[in-house]
N, C-alpha and C positions, 0 to 999 in steps of 0.2 A: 607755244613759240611766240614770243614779242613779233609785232609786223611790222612794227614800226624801225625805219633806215633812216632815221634823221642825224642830223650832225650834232645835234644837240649837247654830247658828251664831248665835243669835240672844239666845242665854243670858245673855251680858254685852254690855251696850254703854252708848254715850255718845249723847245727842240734846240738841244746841243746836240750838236754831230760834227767831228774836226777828221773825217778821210782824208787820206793820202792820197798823192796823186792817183788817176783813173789813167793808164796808155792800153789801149785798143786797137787792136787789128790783126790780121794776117802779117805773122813775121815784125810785130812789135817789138820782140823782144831783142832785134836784133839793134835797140837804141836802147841795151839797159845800161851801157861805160856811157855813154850822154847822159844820161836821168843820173845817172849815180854821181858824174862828174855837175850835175845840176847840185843833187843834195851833199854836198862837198865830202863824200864816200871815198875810199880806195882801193881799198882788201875786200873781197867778201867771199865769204864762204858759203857753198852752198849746200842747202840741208835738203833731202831726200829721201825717199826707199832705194832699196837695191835693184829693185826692177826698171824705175825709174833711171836710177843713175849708170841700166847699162843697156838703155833704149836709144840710140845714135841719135835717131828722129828727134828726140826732146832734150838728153842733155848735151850733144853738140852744140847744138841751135843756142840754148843757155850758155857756155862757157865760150861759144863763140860771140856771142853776143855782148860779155861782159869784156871780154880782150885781155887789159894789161890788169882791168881791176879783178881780174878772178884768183884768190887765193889758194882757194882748194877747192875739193868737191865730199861731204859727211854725208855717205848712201847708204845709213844705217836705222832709218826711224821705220819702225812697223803701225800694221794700225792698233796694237794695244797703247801707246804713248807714252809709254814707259819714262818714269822717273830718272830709273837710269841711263836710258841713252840718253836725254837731254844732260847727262852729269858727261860722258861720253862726248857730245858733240859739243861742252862747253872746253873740255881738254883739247879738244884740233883746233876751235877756235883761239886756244891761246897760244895753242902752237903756231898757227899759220899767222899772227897777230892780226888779224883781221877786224873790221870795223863796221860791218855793216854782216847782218845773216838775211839769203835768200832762198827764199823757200821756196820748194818745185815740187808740185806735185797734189796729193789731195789735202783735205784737213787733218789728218794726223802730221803730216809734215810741217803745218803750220804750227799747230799745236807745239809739239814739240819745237820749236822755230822760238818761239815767245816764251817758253821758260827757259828754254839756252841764255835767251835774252836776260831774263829774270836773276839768271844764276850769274850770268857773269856783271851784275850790279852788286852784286852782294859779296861780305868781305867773311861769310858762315862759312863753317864745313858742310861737306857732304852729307855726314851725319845731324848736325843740328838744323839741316835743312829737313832732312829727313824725318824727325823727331816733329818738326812742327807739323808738317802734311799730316804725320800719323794722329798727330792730336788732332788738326782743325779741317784738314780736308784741302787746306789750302796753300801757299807761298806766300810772305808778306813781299812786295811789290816795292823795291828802296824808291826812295824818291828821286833819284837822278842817278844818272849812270846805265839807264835802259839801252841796249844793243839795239840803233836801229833796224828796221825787217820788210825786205821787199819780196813782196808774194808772189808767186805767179802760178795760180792755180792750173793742172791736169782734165779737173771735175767739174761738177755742176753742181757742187752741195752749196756751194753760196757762204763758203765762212772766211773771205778772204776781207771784207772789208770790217773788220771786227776786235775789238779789244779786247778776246776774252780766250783761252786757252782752258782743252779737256787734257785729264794729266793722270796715270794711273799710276801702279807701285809693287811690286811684287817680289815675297820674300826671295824668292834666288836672286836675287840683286846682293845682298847683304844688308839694305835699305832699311828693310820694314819685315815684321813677324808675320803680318798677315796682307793678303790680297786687298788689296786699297783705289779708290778713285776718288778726284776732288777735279779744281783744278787752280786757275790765277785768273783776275780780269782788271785792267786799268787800260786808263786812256794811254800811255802811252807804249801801250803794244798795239795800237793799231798801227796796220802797217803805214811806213811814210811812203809806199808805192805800191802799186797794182795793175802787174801787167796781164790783160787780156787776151790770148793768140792763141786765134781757131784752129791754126795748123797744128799745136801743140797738142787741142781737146781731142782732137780727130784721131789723133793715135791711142787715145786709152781705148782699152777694150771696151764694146758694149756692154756687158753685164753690167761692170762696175760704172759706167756713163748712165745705164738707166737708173740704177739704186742711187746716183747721187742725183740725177734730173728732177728726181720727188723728193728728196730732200729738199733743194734750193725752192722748187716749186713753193713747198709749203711753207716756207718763209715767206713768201705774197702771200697767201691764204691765213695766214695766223696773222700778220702785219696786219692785216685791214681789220679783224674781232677784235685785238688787244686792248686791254686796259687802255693802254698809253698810245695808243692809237692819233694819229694827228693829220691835217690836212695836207701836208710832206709825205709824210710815208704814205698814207692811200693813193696819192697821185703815182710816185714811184712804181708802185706794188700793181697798181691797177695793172700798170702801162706795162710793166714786167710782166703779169700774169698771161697779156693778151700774148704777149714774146713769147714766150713758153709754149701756148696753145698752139702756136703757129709753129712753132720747131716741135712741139711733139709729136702732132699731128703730118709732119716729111716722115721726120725720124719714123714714125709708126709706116710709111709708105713705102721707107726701105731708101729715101732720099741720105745722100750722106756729103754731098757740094759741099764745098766752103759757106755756100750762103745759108746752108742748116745751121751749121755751126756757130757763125757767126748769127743768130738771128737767139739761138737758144744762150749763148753767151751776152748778149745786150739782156736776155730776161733776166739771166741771172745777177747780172750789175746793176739794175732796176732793183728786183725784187728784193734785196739785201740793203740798197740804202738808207741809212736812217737806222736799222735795223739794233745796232748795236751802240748806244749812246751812255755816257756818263753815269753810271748807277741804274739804270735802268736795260732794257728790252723787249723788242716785241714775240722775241718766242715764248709761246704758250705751251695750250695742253697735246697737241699733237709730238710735240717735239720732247716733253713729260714720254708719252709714251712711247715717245721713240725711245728714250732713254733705257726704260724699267725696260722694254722687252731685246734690248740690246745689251744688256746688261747681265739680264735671266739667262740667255739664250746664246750670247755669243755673236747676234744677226748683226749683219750689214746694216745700219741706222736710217737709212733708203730704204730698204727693200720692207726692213717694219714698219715702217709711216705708209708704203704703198699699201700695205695690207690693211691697216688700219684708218686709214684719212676719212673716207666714205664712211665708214660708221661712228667714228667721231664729230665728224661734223654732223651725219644724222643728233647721233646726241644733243649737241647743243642748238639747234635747229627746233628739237622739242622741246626745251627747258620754255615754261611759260614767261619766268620775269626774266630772261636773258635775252638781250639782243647782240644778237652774234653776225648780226648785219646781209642776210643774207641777200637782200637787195645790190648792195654796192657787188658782192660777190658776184651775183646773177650777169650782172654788166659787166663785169670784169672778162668772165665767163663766155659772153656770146646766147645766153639763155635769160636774159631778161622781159620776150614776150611771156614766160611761162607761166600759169597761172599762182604755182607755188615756186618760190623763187628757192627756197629750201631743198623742195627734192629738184628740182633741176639741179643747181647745185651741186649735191652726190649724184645723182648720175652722169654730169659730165665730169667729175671730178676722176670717177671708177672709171671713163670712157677712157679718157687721157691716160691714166695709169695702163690700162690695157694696150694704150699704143706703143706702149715702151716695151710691152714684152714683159712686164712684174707680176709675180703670183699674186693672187686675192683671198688667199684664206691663212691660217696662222698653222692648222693642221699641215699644209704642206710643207712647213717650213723645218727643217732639221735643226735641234732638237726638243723643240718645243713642244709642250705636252700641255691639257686642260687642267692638269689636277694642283698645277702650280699655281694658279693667275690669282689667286687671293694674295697669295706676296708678288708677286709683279704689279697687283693694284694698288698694295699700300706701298710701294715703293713710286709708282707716277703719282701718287696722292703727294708725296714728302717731297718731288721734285722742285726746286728750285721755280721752275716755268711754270707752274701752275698759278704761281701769284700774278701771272699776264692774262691769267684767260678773261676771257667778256667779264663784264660788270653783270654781277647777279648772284653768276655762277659757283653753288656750294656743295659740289659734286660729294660721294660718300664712298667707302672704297667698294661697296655694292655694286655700286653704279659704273664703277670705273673697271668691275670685275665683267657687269652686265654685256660692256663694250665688248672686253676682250671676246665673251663667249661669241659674242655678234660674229666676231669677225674667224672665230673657230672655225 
């Protein structure tokens, strides 16, 4: 393991980062026909799940909050991200003629939010859209004509301030022959708004609040190792990480005030800034493997990062030419007397996850089995995120199988 935690790599760099507005608080949302009438908006449609969209608590709050500007309400996005419902939610949108998509709810809801967006810029068929995803994985992005998109996240996965959309595809659609995922990512799908309201988070069920709480988390955790790593984002990330520790840590107590909420929601807006910039980002190889095993397996993209974080970061903790910074970590953390700032590290890392209530082995996970993780390794290997991880690191799919067995 490198010991060294200098700034060194950190000396020159570039940060573009153009977020949308941040509105924060308890019952925020009840200024969104103000913010909308700020970004000269009128119509908007709001995109959702079905559970979502028949919880009084959250989408009253939302359509009453938007007033004369609410168009309609699209409670049809699940968390596969289907191709075709965004084809679906681009047809209500044109029916309701609407100008603006608000999205409620978690990151599949976004997702799909921002190729609604994409599609209704483009003058393609359904089918030649279609046809390109199956070749490239992708949606080309028109250069004007993007559907503005005001978020207002449910969760705590941390993908709301972000120009980048997960997108999948599947033959009963009519779409595509085969089971497909890619997705779209430019600057101008990040949202032009992001409203933060505790009262909102309070009502997701715990299970799904914990599996996304380690999501978002590990975006501070991978922000600070990253290649691209800068003296913005680590401030951000830092200052989030400690948010986090402190709302994990109620939450684990059984605490559930407004001021938890509120306390784990400022992490999450921390730990996400900066995060998603111009051609680049700071998710890494955690969030690789969150992929390949959510991917294999079907899992919650949370609940596989809990299981795996602690020995991932072990991992690169031992690489001898990688500094994966565990120092700045350690301080982030609260464990910076410890002698090894590495294993502190995971062990607070695994401490926190345990206060949320998350399994820690991969065995207990349904329906994941051992005798697969050779192709769930060469699949985090080919992820997209791996070209984020620390400087050094030239991981082998051995190594990356070795993990998995760790965490078996």
């Amino acid at each position: 393991m490198s010991t060294s935690d200098s700034s060194d790599r950190l000396a020159s760099f570039r940060f573009e980062y153009h977020p949308g507005t941040i509105r924060f608080g308890a019952d925020c949302v009840g200024d969104l026909e103000t913010e909308l009438e700020r970004l000269g908006l009128e119509r908007a449609l709001v995109v959702c799940g079905s559970t979502v969209g028949s919880t009084p608590e959250v989408i009253d709050r939302v359509t009453d909050g938007l007033g004369d500007r609410l168009a309609g309400v699209f409670d049809e996005t699940t968390p596969d991200k289907r191709l075709g419902t965004a084809f679906d939610g681009l047809d209500r949108l044109e029916e309701e003629a609407a100008d603006v998509v608000v999205s409620l709810g978690g990151g599949s809801s976004l997702d799909v939010a921002k190729v609604v967006s994409v599609l209704a810029a483009s003058d393609r068929s359904r089918m030649q859209v279609a046809e390109e995803f199956a070749e490239t994985g992708t949606i080309t992005v028109p250069d004007e004509g993007l559907m503005p998109i005001v978020a207002i996240p449910t969760t705590l996965a941390g993908a709301d301030l972000s120009m980048g959309a997960g997108i999948t595809a599947a033959p009963d659609s009519g779409l595509v022959d085969d089971e497909l995922g890619g997705g779209v990512s430019d600057p101008g799908l990040m949202p032009a708004a992001a409203f933060y309201d505790p009262e909102l988070v309070a009502t997701t069920p715990e299970s799904v609040l914990a599996g996304s709480a380690m999501n978002g988390f590990d975006k501070g955790i991978e922000t600070i190792y990253a290649a691209n790593a800068t003296p913005v984002t680590d401030a951000t990330a830092r200052h989030g990480l400690e948010k986090l520790e402190d709302g994990f840590r109620a939450f684990g107590r059984g605490d559930r005030d407004r001021e938890v909420f509120e306390t784990l929601l400022e992490g999450v807006v921390l730990v996400q800034y900066g995060i998603s910039r111009p051609d680049e980002s700071t998710l890494s190889i955690v969030h690789a493997f969150g992929h390949g095993l959510r991917d294999a397996y079907d899992l919650q993209q949370g609940v596989a990062h809990a299981v795996v974080v602690p020995h991932v970061l072990r991992y690169l903790f031992e690489q001898e030419d990688v500094d994966a910074r565990a120092g700045v970590l350690a301080n982030a953390l609260g464990v910076s007397e410890a002698a090894d700032h590495g294993a502190a590290v995971v062990d607070r890392v695994a401490e926190l996850r345990d206060d949320l209530g998350l399994p820690f082995r991969l065995r207990d996970l349904e329906p994941v089995e051992d005798d697969e993780f050779a192709d769930v390794a060469e699949a985090i290997l080919a992820d997209g995120f791996m070209a984020n991880a620390p400087p050094g690191l030239d991981p082998t799919v051995e190594e990356i199988e070795g993990v998995l067995e760790e965490a078996w």
